[in-house]
Steps between C-alpha positions, in 0.01 A plus 500: 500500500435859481282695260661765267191533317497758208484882610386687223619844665832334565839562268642193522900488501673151393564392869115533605351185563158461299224216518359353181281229378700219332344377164306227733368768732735438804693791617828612472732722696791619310729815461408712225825471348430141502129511316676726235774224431238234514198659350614791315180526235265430776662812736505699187123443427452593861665804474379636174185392385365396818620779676501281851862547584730801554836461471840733515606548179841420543526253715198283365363624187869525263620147660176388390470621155861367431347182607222489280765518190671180578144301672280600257622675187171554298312603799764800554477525121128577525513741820821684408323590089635767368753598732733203408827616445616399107784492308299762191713545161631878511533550861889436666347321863209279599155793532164397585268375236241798582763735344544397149056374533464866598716702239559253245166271447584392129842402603392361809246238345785375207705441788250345727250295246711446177850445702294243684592670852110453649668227743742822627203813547133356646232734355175443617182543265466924535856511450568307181158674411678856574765399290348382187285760498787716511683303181225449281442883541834611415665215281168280414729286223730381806264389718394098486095370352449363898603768622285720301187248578585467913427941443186464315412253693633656861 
């Protein structure tokens, strides 16, 4: 069996065969189309965080993402954040979350925290920190006691 091993100056398109371990350290030859069916997180993490693999972005990298919605749905929660697209009270169509969290904090947090919509929008700690901040400042009565604490406390 031939060795596709990883070529980090390489952009990889989905037909490209690539070599990589299995989970028992035996390796694998597939297409990369194929690792982003099977492994779509995994690909992902190789992509973005670990910065290893280079892939065209419309060939691999939108199949992929589409994948990680129905494979994993909180990890693409967590990595997509703010730019979620929602269904926000006042607006006709679907925006992303970063709109109203940019020009509408106070609305943004009822919505999010009181309309119980946290399992929708992942903010990480310096977000929900950001926005808070941003509510206790401008409508302090709205804002919830843990809230207020996790700022004091950030």
């Amino acid at each position: 069996m031939e060795d596709y091993s990883l070529d980090s100056e390489k952009v990889y398109f989905s037909e490209d065969l690539l070599t990589l371990p299995r989970e028992d350290g035996t390796p694998e030859t597939l297409r990369v189309g194929e690792w982003v069916s099977r492994e779509p997180v995994r690909i992902h993490k190789m992509i973005v965080r670990e910065k290893v693999l280079k892939v065209d972005q419309l060939e691999v990298f939108a199949p992929l993402v589409s994948k990680l919605r129905r494979a994993d749905y909180e990890y693409y929660r967590r990595i997509t954040g703010l730019n979620m697209t929602i269904d926000f009270p006042g607006y006709s169509s679907s925006i992303l979350a970063r709109i109203p969290f940019d020009t509408d904090p106070v609305g943004f947090y009822k919505w999010w925290r009181k309309g119980k919509h946290e399992h929708i929008v992942y903010l990480g700690p310096a977000y929900q920190y950001k926005l808070f901040q941003k509510v206790a400042t401008m409508e302090p009565k709205v804002i919830l006691k843990k809230d207020l604490d996790f700022v004091k406390n950030f």
